[in-house]
LUMNUKOL-148100 format. One record per residue: residue in three letters; x, y, z of N, C-alpha, C in turn. Coordinates in steps of 0.1 Angstrom, whole numbers, padded with zeros to 4 digits, always signed. Each point is the difference from the previous one (the first is absolute). Example, Ala and Ser with C-alpha at 12.3 -4.5 7.8 and 13.67 -1.06 7.14 Angstrom:
// LUMNUKOL-148100
ALA+0132-0057+0078-0009+0012+0000+0009+0012+0000SER-0004+0011-0007+0009+0011+0000-0008+0011+0008
//
This chain:
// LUMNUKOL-148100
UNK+0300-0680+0167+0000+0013-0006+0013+0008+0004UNK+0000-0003+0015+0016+0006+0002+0013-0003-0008UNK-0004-0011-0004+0016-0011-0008+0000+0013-0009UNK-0005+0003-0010-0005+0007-0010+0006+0019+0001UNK-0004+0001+0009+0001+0018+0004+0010+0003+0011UNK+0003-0012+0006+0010+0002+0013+0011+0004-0004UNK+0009-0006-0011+0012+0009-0001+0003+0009-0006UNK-0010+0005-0010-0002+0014-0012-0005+0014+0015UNK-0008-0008+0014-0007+0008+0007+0018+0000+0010UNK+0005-0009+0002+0008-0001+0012+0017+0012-0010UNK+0002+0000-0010+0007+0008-0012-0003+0016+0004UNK-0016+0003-0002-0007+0012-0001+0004+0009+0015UNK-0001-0011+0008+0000+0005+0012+0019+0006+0003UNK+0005-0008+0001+0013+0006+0005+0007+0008-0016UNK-0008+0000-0009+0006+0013-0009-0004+0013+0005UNK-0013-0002+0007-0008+0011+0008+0011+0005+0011UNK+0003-0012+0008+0006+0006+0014+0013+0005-0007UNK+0010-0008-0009+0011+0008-0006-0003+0013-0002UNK-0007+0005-0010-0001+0012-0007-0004+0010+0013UNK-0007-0005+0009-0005+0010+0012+0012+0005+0010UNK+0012-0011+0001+0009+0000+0008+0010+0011-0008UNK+0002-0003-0018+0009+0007-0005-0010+0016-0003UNK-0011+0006+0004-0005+0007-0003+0004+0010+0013UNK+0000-0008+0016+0004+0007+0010+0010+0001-0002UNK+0010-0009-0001+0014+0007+0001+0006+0008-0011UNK-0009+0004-0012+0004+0010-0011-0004+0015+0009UNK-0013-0002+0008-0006+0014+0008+0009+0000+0013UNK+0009-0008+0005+0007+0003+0011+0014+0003-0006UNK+0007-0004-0009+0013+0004-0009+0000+0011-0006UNK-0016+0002-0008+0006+0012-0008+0001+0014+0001UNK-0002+0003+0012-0003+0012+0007+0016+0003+0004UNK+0013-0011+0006+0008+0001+0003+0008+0004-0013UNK-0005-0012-0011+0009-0002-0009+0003+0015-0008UNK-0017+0009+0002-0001+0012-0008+0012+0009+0007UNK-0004+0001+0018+0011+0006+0005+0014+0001-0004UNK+0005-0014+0005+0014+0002-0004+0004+0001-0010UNK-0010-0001-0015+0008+0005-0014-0001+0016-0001UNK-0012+0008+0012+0003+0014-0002+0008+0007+0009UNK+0009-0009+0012+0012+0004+0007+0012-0002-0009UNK-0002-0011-0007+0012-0006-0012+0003+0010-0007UNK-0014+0008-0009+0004+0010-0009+0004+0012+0003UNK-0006+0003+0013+0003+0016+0009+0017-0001-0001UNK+0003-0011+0007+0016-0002-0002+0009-0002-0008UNK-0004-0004-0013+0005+0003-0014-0001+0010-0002UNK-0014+0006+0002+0005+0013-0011+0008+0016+0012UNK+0004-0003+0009+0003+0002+0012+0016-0002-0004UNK+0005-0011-0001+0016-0005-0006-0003+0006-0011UNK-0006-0001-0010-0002+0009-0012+0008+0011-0002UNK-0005+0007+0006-0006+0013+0003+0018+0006+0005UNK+0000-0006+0009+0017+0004+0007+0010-0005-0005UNK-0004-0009-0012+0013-0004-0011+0000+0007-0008UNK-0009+0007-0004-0002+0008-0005+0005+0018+0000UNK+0000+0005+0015+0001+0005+0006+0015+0003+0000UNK+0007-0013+0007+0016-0002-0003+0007+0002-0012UNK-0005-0002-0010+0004-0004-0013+0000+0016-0006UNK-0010+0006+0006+0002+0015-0008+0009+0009+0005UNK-0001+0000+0013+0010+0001+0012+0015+0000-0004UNK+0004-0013-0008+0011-0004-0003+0003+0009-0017UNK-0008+0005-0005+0003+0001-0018+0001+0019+0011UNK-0008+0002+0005-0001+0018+0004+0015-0001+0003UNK+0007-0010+0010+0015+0004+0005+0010+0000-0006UNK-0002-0009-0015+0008-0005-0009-0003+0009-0007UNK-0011+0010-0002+0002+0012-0012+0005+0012+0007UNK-0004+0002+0013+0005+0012+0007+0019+0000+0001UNK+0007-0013+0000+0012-0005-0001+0007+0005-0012UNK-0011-0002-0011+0007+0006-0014-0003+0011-0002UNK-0004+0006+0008-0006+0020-0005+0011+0005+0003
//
């Protein structure tokens, strides 16, 4: 009977342990992964923001130049 169910049963089994192992390390990763893409964006829009900043900076001096 084993011959039969042993390797469809011995298959089931370590797709089980895989999926359990990649299930922990999605709940131990993605908690980081969420972090650092919301330090990532704080600091884009942060460089954004000051290139932005510069850039208007630069057209106010260059029209105050032509007044």
């Amino acid at each position: 009977m084993w011959d039969y169910f042993g390797p469809d049963f011995a298959f089931d089994v370590v797709k089980g342990v895989v999926a359990g192992m990649a299930s922990i390390a999605f709940q131990v990763v993605a908690p980081r992964t969420f972090r650092a893409a919301k330090q990532f964006r704080a600091r884009w829009v942060t460089r954004r923001a000051a290139r932005r900043a510069a850039r208007q900076a630069r057209r106010d001096v260059v029209a105050n130049d032509e007044g």
